[in-house]
C-alpha positions in Angstrom: 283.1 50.8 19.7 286.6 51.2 20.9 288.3 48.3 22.3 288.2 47.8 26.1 291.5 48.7 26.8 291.2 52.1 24.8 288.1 52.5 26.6 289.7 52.2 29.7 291.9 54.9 28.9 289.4 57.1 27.1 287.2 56.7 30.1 288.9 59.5 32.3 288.9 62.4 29.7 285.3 61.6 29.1 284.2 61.6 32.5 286.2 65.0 33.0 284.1 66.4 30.2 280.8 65.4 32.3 282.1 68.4 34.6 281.5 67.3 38.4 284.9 65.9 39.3 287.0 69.1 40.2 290.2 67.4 40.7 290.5 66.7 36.8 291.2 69.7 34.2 287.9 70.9 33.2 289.3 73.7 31.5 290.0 71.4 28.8 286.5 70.5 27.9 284.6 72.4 25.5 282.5 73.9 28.3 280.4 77.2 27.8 280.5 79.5 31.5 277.7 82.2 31.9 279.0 85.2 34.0 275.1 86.4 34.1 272.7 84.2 36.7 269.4 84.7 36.0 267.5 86.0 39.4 264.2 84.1 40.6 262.0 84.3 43.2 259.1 82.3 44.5 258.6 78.0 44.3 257.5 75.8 41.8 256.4 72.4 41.2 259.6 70.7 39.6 258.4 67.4 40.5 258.7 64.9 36.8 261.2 63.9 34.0 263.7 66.4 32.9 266.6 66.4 31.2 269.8 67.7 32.3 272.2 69.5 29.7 276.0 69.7 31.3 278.6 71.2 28.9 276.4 69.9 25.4 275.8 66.9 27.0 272.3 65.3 27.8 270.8 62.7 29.7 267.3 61.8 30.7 266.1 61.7 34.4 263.6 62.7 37.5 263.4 65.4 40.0 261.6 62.7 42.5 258.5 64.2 45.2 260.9 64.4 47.8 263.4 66.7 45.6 265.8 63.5 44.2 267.2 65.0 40.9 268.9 61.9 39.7 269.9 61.4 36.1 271.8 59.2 33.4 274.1 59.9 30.3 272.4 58.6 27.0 274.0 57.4 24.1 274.2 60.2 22.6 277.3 62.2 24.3 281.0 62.2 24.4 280.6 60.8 28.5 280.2 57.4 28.3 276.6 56.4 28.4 274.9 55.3 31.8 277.0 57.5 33.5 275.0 58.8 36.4 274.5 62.0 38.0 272.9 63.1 41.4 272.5 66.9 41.9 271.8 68.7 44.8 267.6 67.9 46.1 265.6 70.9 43.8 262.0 71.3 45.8 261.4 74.0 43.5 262.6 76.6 46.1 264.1 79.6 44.2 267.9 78.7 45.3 269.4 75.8 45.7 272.6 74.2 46.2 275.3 71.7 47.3 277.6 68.9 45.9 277.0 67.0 42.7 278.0 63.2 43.0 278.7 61.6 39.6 279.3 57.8 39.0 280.8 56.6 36.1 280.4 53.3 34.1 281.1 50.2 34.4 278.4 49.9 37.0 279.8 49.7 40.7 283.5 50.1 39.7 284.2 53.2 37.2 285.1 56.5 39.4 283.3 58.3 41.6 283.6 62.3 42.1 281.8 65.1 43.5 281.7 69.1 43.2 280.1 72.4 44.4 276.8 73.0 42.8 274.5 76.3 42.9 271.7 77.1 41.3 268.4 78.5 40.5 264.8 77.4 39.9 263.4 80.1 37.1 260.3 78.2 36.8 258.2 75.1 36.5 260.0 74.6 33.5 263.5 76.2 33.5 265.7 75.6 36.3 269.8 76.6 35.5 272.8 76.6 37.5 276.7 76.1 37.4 279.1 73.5 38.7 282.7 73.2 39.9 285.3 75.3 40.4 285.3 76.9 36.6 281.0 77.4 37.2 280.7 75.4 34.5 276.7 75.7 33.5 274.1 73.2 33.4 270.1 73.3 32.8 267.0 71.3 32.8 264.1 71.3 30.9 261.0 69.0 30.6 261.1 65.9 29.1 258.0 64.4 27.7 259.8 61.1 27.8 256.6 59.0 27.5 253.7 59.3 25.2 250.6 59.4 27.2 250.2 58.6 31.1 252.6 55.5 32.8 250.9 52.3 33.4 251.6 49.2 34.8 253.1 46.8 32.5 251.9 43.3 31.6 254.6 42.0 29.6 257.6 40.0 29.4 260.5 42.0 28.4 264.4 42.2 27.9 266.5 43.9 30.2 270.1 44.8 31.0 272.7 47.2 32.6 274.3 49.4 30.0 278.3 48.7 30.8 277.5 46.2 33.7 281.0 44.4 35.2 279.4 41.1 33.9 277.3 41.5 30.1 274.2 39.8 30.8 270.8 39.6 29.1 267.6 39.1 31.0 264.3 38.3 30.5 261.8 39.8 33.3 258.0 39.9 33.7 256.2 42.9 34.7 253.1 42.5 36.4 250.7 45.0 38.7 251.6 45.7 41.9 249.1 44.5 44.4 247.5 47.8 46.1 249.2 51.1 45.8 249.0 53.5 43.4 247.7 52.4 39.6 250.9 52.6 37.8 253.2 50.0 40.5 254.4 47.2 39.1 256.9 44.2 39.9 259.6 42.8 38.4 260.9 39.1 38.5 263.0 37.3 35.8 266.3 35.5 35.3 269.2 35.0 32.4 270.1 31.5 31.1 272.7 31.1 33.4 272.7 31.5 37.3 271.2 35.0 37.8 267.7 36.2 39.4 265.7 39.2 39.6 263.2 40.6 41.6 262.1 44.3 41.9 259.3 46.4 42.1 258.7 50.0 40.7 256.4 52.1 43.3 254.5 54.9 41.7 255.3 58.6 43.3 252.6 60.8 44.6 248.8 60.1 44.4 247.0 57.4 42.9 245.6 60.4 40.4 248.9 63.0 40.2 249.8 59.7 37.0 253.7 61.2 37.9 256.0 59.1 35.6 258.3 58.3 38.6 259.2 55.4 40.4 260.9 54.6 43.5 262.8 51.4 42.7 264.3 48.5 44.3 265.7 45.2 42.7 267.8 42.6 43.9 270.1 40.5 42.3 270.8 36.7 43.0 273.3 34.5 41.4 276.9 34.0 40.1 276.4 35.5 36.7 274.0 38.7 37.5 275.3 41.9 35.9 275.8 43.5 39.3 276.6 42.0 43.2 274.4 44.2 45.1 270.8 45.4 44.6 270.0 48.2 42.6 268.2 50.8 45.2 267.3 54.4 43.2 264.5 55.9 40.5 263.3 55.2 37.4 260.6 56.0 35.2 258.9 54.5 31.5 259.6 56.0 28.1 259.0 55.9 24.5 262.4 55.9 23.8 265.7 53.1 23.5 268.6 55.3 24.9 270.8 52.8 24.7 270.2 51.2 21.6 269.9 47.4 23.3 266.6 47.2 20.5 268.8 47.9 17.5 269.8 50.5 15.2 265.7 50.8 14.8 264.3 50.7 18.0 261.5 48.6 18.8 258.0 50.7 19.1 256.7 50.5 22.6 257.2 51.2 26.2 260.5 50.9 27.9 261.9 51.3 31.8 264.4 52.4 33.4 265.9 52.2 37.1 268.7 54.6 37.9 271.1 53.7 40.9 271.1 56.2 43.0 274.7 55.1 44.6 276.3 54.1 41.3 276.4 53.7 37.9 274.2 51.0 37.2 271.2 52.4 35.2 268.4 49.1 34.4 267.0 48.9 30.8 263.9 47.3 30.5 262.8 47.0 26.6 260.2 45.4 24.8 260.8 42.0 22.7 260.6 41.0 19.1 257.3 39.6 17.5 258.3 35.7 18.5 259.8 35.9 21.8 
């Protein structure tokens, strides 16, 4: 972990390598640029998790019923993780395109930048495009980020904001939302401190499409919460700890996450240890 102040610096060059700010030298980036765009024709269902590869890196994410394509940096890039990226709306129309708006960590005050974007929907599964000034390329491809069909969660779980202004653990309930489709759940909790939580996660599409996507909405109350403002965006459950707030060996079960869709804040929820 470099220290803050490295960080700091690092944190420019790293977001430049993400590829959606054009004002900073993306040439230097170890970017790959396709000079041959695949034609498409005809629409596809997009809608469900993908995952977005920009320049070798990854990051998990949603293409939401109303065309949202909203995703995060894991912790497995050279970005710093929980940046957040919102391309263009994809229906599943053949073409699409417009400016990318990337948000970089720590939630609510790391820069913001934007770029061209254009691009093409090959299929239900393969959608391709480039970005910026140098067409720097990016594609998605399906993610199978949970095992089985989302449900609602009964459980009381740990949550935090990867790189949040203010570190702060909490501990949050999940419970069935009242009505709705089968999957909606809410959220409430607190930390030890001065910091409340209260959400809810409202399954897309129809009570039987079982889409693992959520439109999300949590607020924040209190002097020590991770973030000032609410936390308005997607998310969606996975089998999988992408930022590592389980341990070196992740904890077997279901996790959540809520992407901002105004800023970097990206919401962890993760199970517990056996005794808590």
């Amino acid at each position: 972990m470099l220290p803050k102040t490295l960080r700091k610096l690092a944190l420019p060059l790293s977001f430049a390598c993400l590829a959606v700010i054009a004002t900073l030298a993306l040439s230097s980036c170890n970017f790959f640029n396709s000079k041959n765009k695949k034609a498409c024709t005809g629409s596809f269902n997009v809608i469900g998790d993908w995952t977005l590869n920009l320049g070798g890196t990854t990051g998990p994410g949603v293409i939401d019923t109303s065309g949202v394509a909203l995703f995060f940096q894991a912790q497995n890039g050279t970005s710093p993780a929980g940046t957040t990226v919102l391309l263009p709306a994809i229906t599943g129309t053949c073409a699409f395109s417009g400016t990318a708006t990337v948000w970089a960590p720590p939630a609510g005050l790391g820069q913001t930048g934007s770029s061209a974007v254009t691009g093409n929907v090959i299929s239900a599964t393969q959608i391709s495009g480039t970005i910026g000034s140098n067409n720097t390329q990016f594609s998605l491809a399906p993610n199978a980020a949970l095992t089985g069909a989302p449900t609602a969660l009964t459980a009381t779980m740990g949550a935090q904001i990867q790189d949040a202004p203010t570190a702060d653990i909490l501990t949050v309930q999940l419970a069935p939302a009242t009505g709705g489709n089968p999957a909606s759940m809410t959220l409430t909790g607190k930390d030890n401190f001065n910091c409340t939580v209260d959400g809810t996660f409202t399954q897309e599409g129809s009570s039987s499409a079982d889409l693992n996507i959520f439109s999300v909405s949590i607020t924040f109350s209190g002097t020590t919460c991770p973030i000032p403002g609410p936390l308005i965006g997607f998310g969606f459950e996975s089998s999988t700890d992408y930022f590592g707030f389980t341990g070196t060996t992740q904890l077997t079960g279901t996790y959540l996450y809520a992407m901002s869709s105004s800023s970097a804040a990206v919401l962890e929820v993760y199970p517990l240890p056996a005794g808590r």
